[in-house]
C-alpha positions as CSV (number, residue, x, y, z in Angstrom):
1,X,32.3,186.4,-28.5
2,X,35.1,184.8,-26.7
3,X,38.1,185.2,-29.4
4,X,40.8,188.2,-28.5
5,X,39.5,190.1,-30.7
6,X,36.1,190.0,-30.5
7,X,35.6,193.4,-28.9
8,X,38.0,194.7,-31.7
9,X,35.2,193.2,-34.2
10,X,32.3,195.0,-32.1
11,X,33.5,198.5,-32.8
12,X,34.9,197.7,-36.1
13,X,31.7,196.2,-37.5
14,X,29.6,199.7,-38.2
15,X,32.3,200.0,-41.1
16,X,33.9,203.1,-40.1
17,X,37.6,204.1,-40.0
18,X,39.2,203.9,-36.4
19,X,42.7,204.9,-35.6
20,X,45.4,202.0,-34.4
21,X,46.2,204.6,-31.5
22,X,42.5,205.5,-30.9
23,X,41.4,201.0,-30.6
24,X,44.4,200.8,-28.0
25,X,43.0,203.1,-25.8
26,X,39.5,202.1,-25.9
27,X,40.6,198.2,-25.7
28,X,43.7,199.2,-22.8
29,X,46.0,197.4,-24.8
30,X,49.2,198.5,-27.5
31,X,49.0,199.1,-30.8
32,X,51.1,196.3,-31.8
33,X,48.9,194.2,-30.0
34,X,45.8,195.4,-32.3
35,X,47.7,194.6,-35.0
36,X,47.9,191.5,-34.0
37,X,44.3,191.2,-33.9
38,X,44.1,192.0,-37.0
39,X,45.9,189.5,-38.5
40,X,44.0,187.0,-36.0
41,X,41.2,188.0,-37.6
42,X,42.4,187.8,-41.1
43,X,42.5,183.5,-40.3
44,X,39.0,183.3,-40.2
45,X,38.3,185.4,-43.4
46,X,37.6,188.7,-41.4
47,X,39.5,191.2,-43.8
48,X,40.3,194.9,-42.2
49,X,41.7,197.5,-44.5
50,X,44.6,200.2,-43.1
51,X,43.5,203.5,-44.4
52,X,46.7,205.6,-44.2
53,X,46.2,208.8,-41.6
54,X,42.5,207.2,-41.2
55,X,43.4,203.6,-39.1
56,X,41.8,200.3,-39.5
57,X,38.0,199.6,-41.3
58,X,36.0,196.8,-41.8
59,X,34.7,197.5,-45.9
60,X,31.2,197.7,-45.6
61,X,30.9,196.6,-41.8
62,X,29.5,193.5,-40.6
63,X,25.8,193.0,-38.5
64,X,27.2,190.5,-36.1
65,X,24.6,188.1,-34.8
66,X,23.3,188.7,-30.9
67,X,21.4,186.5,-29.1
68,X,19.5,189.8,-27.0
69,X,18.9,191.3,-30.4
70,X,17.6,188.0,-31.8
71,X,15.0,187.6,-28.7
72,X,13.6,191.1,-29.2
73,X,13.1,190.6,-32.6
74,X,10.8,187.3,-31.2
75,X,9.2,189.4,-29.2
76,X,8.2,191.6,-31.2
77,X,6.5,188.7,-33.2
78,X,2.7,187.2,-32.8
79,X,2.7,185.3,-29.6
80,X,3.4,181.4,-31.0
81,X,5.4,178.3,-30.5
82,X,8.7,181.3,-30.1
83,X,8.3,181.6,-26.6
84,X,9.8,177.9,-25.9
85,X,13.2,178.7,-27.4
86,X,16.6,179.2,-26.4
87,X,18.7,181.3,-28.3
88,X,22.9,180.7,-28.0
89,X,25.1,182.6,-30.4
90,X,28.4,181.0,-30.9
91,X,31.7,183.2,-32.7
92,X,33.1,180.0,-33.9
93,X,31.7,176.1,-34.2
94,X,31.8,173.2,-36.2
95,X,29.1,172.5,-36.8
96,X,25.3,174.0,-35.2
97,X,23.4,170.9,-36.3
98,X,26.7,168.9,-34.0
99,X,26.0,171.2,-31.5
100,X,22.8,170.8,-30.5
101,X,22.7,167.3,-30.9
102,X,25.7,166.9,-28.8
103,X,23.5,168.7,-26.3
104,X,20.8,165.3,-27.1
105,X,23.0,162.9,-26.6
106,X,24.5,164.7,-22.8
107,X,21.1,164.2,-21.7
108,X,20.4,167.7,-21.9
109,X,16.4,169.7,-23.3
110,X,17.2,169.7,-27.2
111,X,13.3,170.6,-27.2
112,X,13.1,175.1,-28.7
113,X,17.4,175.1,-28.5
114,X,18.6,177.1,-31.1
115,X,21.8,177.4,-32.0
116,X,23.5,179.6,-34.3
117,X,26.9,180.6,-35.1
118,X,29.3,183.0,-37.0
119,X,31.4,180.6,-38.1
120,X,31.2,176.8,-39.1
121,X,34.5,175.1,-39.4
122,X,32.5,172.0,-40.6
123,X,29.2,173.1,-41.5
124,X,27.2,170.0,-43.7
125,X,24.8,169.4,-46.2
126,X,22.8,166.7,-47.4
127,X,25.3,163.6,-48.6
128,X,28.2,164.8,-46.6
129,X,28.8,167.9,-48.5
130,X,30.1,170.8,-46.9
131,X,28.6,174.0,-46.4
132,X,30.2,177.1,-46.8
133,X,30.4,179.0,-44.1
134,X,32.4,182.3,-43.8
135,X,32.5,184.6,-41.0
136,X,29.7,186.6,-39.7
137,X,28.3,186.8,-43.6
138,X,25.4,184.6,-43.4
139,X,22.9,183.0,-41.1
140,X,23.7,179.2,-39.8
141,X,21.2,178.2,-37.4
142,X,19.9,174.8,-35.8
143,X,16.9,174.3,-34.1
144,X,16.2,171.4,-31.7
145,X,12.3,170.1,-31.2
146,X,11.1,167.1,-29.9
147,X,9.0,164.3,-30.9
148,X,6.5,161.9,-29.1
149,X,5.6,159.6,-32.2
150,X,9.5,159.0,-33.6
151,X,10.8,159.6,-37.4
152,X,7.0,158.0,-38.4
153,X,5.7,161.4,-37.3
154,X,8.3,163.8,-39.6
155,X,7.9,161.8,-43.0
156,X,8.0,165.2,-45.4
157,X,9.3,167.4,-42.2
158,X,12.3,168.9,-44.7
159,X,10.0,170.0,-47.1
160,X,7.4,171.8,-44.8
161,X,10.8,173.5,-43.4
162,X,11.3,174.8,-46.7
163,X,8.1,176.6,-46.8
164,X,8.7,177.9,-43.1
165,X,12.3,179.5,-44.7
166,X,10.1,180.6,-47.5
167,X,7.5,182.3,-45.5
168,X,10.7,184.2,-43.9
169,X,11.8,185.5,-46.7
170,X,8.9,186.8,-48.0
171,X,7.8,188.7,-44.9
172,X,11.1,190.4,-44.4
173,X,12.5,190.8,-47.5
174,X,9.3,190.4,-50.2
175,X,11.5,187.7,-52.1
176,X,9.2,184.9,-53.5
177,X,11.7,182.0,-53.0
178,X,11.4,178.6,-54.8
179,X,12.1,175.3,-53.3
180,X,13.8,172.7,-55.2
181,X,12.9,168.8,-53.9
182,X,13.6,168.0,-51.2
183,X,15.7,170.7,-49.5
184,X,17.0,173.2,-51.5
185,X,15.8,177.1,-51.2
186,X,16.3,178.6,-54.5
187,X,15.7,182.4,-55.9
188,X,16.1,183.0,-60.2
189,X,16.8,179.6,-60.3
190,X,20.4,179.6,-58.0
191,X,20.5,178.3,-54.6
192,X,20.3,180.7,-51.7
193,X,20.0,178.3,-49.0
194,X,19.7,174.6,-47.8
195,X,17.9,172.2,-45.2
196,X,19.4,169.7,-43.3
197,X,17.3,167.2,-40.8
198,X,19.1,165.1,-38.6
199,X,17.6,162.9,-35.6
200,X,18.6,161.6,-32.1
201,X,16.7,159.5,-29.7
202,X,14.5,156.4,-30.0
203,X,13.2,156.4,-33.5
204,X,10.2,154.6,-32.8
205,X,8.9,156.8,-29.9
206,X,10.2,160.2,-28.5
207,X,12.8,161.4,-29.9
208,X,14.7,164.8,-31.3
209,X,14.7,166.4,-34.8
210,X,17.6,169.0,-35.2
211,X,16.6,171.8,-38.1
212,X,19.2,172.8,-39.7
213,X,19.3,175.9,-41.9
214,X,22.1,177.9,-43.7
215,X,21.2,180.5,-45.8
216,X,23.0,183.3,-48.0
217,X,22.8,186.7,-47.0
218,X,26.0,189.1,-47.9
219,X,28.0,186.2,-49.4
220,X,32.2,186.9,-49.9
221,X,33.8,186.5,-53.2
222,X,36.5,184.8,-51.9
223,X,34.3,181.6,-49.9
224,X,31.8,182.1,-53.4
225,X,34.5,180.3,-55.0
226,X,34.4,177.3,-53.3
227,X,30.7,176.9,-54.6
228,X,30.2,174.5,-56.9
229,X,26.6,175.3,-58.2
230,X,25.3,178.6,-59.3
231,X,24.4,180.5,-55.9
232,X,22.9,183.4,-55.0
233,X,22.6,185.6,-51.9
234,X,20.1,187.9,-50.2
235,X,22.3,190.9,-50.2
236,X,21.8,191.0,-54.6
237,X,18.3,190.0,-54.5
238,X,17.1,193.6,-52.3
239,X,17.9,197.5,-52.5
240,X,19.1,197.6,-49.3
241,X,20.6,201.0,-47.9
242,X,23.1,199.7,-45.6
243,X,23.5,196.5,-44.0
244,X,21.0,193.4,-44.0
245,X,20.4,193.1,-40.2
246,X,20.9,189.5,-39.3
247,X,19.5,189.4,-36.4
248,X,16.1,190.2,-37.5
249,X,16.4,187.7,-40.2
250,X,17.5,184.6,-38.0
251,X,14.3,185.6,-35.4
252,X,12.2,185.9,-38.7
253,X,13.5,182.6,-39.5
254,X,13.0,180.7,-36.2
255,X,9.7,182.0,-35.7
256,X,8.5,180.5,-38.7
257,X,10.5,177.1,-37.9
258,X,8.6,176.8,-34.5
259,X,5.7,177.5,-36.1
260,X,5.8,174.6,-38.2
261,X,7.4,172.4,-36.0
262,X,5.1,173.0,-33.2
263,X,2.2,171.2,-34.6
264,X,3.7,169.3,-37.4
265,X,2.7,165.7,-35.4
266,X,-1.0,166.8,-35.6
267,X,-1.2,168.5,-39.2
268,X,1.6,166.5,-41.0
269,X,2.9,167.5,-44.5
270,X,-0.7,167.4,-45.5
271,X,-0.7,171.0,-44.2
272,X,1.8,172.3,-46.3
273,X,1.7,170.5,-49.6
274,X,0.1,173.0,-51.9
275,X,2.2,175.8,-50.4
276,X,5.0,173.8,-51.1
277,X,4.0,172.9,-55.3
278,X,3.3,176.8,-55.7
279,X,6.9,177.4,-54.5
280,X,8.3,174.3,-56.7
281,X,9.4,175.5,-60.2
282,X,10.1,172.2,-61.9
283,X,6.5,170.7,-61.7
284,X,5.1,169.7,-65.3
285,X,9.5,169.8,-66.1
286,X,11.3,166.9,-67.2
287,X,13.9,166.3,-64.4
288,X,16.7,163.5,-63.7
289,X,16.6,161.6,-60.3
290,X,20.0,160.8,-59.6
291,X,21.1,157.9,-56.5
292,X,24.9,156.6,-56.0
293,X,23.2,153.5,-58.3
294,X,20.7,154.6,-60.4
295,X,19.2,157.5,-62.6
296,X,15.6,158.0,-63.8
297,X,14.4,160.6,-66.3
298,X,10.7,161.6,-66.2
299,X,8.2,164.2,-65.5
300,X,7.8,165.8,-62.0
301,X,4.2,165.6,-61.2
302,X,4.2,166.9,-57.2
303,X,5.1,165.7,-54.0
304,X,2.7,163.1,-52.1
305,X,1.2,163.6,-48.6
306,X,4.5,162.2,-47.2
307,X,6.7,164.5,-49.1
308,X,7.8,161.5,-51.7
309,X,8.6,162.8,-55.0
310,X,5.9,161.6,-57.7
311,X,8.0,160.9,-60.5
312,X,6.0,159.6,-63.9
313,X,8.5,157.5,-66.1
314,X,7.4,155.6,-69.0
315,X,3.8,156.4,-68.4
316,X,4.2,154.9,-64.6
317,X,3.6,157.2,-61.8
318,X,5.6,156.6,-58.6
319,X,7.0,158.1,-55.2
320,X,10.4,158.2,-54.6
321,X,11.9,159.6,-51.4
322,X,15.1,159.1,-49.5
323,X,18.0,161.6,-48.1
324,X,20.4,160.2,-51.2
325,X,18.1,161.3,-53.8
326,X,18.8,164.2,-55.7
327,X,17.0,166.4,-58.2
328,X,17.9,168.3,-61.2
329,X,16.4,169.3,-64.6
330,X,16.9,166.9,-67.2
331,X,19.2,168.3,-69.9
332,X,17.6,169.2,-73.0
C-alpha cells in the first residue's frame, strides 16, 4: 500500500477506536498531519468517524486484501493448477483487467498473473459499462492464462468461469449462486457479481485470455447508489460474526479459476455445461435477447457445447452468442 496513509489504514482496519495523539506516535508524525490522512482517505470513499475522548475508528473495520495472506490461503488448498500463479495486490488502479494486459502487450508472462486491487478508478463490464468499485469493500481480481490454440480454443470460456466463481461461493460461504447468460453471477435473483474476458496476442495461435472478476462482498450504501440493477452482496447473504475475510475469498476464487482454466483447451465447455444449466434459473422461462439492433422474445432452452445461447422463437430453435448480447426475462 503505497498511499500516505496506508499504514494509518492498517491499524485502523480491525475497527477499533484509536486516539489522534496515540496514531502520531505510532506513525512518528503530528496530529494535524493524521488528520490530514484522514481527509485523504475520505477521497477515495474510506470514511473514519471522530469519537469524542475516544479518537478516530473505521465503522465496522475493513479486511484489507494481502497478497501473503492470499498465497497461504492457496496453500492451504489441494495441490492444482494454483501453484503457477502470481499474486500482486494493488491499493489503487484502473483497471485489473488493464493491468495485466498491459503487462501482455510489454512483453511480459501474463500466463497464472493475478492481479487484484482495492480500488478501480475505471473498473468495466461487458459493453463498456462501468463497474463499481469502492475501496477495500469487495473483491476485483484479474487473472492472466495463456493459450496455444487462439480464441478457437475459449468458445464458452465466460460461462465455465461462472461455474468456477460459483464453485467458490459455495465452498466458502454455502451460497448456491445462479448464473444468468453469459456472465452474470446472481443470488435471489440480484446480481452479486460479473465476468469479463478480454484477449491479447495472436488470435489464431498462442495467445492470452485475461479473467476478469468483480464480485460483491460488504457493498457501501453510498457506491450502491450508483447501481442501476437490483444487486446484492455477500455480506447480507451469510451470518457472519465479524468481518468477511477477503483474502480467503479471492484465494478461494483463483483456485477455482486456475482450475478451470488449466485444462479448459483439452475439456472445453463440454465439461461444464450441465453444471452450468443447474445453476441457470431462466431455463424453460420466456426471456428477451436484446442487441444495439434487434430484440427476440422466446423460450430459453440451454446453452450449446460452445456456450451459444439456444433460443426457441416461433417454434425455431437457434444459438445465439456474441459479447453484445444480453439477457433478461421477458415481461409478463
Amino acid at each position: 500500500m503505497t498511499e500516505s496513509w496506508g499504514r494509518l489504514l492498517t491499524i485502523l482496519a480491525n475497527g477499533e477506536c484509536h486516539s489522534g495523539e496515540a496514531l502520531g506516535v505510532e506513525l512518528g508524525v503530528s496530529r494535524a498531519a493524521i488528520w490530514k490522512q484522514i481527509q485523504a482517505m475520505a477521497q477515495v470513499g474510506i470514511h473514519v468517524e471522530s469519537v469524542r475522548g475516544a479518537g478516530y475508528c473505521l465503522p465496522g473495520g475493513m479486511s484489507l486484501l494481502s497478497e501473503g495472506e492470499i498465497l497461504k490461503a492457496l496453500e492451504g488448498m489441494p495441490a492444482g493448477a494454483q501453484g503457477q500463479l502470481q499474486c500482486v495486490v494493488y491499493s489503487q488502479l484502473d483497471s485489473t483487467n488493464e493491468r495485466v494486459l498491459q503487462r501482455i502487450r510489454a512483453g511480459e508472462s501474463g500466463h497464472g498473473y493475478a492481479c487484484l486491487a482495492e480500488l478501480q478508478s475505471a473498473g468495466r463490464g461487458r459493453r463498456g459499462r462501468q463497474w463499481q468499485s469502492p475501496y477495500g469493500r469487495n473483491v476485483y481480481l484479474s487473472l492472466g492464462w495463456r493459450f496455444e490454440r487462439g480464441v478457437a480454443a475459449m468458445e464458452g470460456l465466460s460461462l465455465a468461469i461462472g461455474v468456477a466463481v460459483c464453485r467458490a461461493l459455495d465452498k466458502n460461504f454455502s451460497l448456491k449462486a445462479e448464473l444468468k447468460w453469459p456472465n452474470d453471477v446472481l443470488l435471489a435473483g440480484r446480481k452479486l457479481g460479473g465476468i469479463l474476458l478480454e484477449v491479447a496476442g495472436d488470435l489464431s495461435g498462442e495467445c492470452y485470455v485475461v479473467a476478469g472478476v468483480g464480485l460483491n462482498v460488504s457493498m457501501p450504501s453510498a457506491a450502491a447508489q450508483a447501481i442501476d440493477q437490483p444487486w446484492i452482496d455477500v455480506a447480507s447473504c451469510i451470518e457472519s460474526i465479524g468481518l468477511i475475510d477477503r483474502n480467503q475469498l479471492a484465494a478461494a476464487l483463483l483456485f477455482e479459476l486456475s482450475c478451470v482454466l488449466s485444462d479448459y483447451e483439452q475439456r472445453g465447455f463440454a465439461a461444464y455445461k450441465n453444471e452450468w444449466k443447474m445453476r441457470c434459473p431462466h431455463i424453460g422461462a420466456s426471456v428477451q435477447l436484446s442487441s444495439h439492433s434487434n430484440t427476440l422474445v422466446g423460450e430459453m432452452v440451454g446453452v450449446d457445447d460452445t456456450g451459444a445461447l439456444l433460443l426457441l422463437v416461433d417454434g425455431e430453435l437457434k444459438p445465439y452468442s456474441g459479447g453484445e448480447l444480453s439477457l433478461r426475462l421477458a415481461s409478463s
